[in-house]
Structures are given as structure tokens and as C-alpha cells.
C-alpha positions, -999 to +999 in steps of 0.1 A: -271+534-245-281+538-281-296+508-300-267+502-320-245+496-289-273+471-273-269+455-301-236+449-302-232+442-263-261+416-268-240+399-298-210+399-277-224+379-248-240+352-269-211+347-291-193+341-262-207+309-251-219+303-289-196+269-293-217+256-317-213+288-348-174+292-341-168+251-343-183+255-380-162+286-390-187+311-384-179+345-386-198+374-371-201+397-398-224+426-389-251+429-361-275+455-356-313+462-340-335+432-358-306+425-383-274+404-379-251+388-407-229+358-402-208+339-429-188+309-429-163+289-460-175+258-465-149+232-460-143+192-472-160+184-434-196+205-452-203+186-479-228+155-484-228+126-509-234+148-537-202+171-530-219+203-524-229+218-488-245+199-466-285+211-458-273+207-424-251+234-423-270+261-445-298+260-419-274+262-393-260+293-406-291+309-412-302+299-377-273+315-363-279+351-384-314+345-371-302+347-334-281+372-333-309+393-351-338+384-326-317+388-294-307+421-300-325+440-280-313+424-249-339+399-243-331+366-243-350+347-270-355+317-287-367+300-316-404+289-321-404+276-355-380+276-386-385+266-420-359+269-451-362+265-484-329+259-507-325+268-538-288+265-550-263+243-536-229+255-519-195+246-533-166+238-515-145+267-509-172+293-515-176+318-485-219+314-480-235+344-463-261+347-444-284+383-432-312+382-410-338+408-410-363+417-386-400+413-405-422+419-369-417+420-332-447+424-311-450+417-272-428+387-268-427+367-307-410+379-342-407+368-371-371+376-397-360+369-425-328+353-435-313+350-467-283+331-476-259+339-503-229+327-519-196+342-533-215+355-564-241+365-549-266+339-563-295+331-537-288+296-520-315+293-493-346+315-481-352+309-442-386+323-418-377+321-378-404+329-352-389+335-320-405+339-284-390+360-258-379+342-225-372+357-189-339+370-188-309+395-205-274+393-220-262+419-195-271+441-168-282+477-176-276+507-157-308+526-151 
């Protein structure tokens, strides 16, 4: 099995049972070893007080890209730490995207990258994941 197809199997299990990204609109964009991109419109239901996307929902994306990225290898792992800094707000209507890059994976913990866009491209949020490897896989290999 190549690493492109792990990949891909690995994204297919989780998204499966990921309820929480396809309740916001999330799409699956791209997935790949270290690197996954996801995307999502934000919608009336996204925005806060001040009429722009919600916080709430940029992390979430980026948390999301972040997954799919650091579970590709088919390992199950979580997240250790995340930390997001905005720096342009979403508009309603504007399709946000999200891609996760892989920055360093050693024994069991990583750290990626994610960057979240908007329709024209401008930056809207920088986000660092660590993750940890747990027991376990997406799917059974053949040896």
C-alpha cells in the first residue's frame, strides 16, 4: 500500500464517524501523508454578535484539517495542545479553507501547521497542533 492510499483509507474511516465536521458543512477537500485540507461556507448559524464568523468555528475547522493530517499514517492520534491566532474575520457566505501541514513527527507526538483562508485568499487564522499517538488503527493491514 503506497502512502498516498494509507492516507486516504485513514481519512475515510474517521470521516465516517466524524459527526461533528459534516454537522458544520465541512468538506474534505484533499488529504495526503502529514497534510489534509478541509473547507466549509460559513452560514447565518456561524456568525457572532459582530456578524462575522464565529472564533468557535475557525478553530474547529482548523482542528478538523489538523486531524485528518496527523492520523494519516494509520495511527490513531490525538491532540495534545492547540493554539490559534486570528487575523481576519469570516463573512457570511465566504467559503473559509483550511490546510494542515505536517511541521515534525517523531516517535509518538507532531506538531502541523494549519492555515485558514478565505475566498480571496486573505489569511484568516494561523493554528499549531501537537498531537500524541494512541494504541490503535483506522483499519486492518494486510502483512
Amino acid at each position: 500500500m503506497t502512502p498516498q492510499e494509507r492516507a486516504e483509507r485513514s481519512a475515510a474511516a474517521m470521516w465516517a464517524g466524524d459527526a461533528a465536521s459534516k454537522h458544520l458543512g465541512m468538506v474534505l477537500d484533499t488529504v495526503g501523508p502529514g497534510h489534509a485540507i478541509l473547507s466549509f461556507t460559513v452560514r447565518p448559524e456561524h456568525l457572532n454578535g459582530h456578524g462575522i464568523c464565529h472564533g468557535g468555528y475557525i478553530f474547529t475547522l482548523a482542528d478538523s484539517a489538523f486531524a485528518f493530517a496527523c492520523n494519516s499514517y494509520n495511527r490513531l492520534v490525538v491532540a495534545q495542545h492547540n493554539a490559534i491566532t486570528y487575523l481576519s474575520p469570516g463573512q457570511e457566505g465566504e467559503r473559509l479553507i483550511a490546510e494542515a501541514a505536517e511541521v515534525s513527527r517523531s516517535g509518538r507526538s507532531g506538531v502541523y501547521d494549519v492555515t485558514v483562508t478565505g475566498g480571496d485568499g486573505r489569511k484568516l487564522a494561523l493554528f499549531r497542533g501537537a498531537s500524541r499517538q494512541i494504541d490503535g488503527t483506522h483499519f486492518k493491514e494486510e502483512t
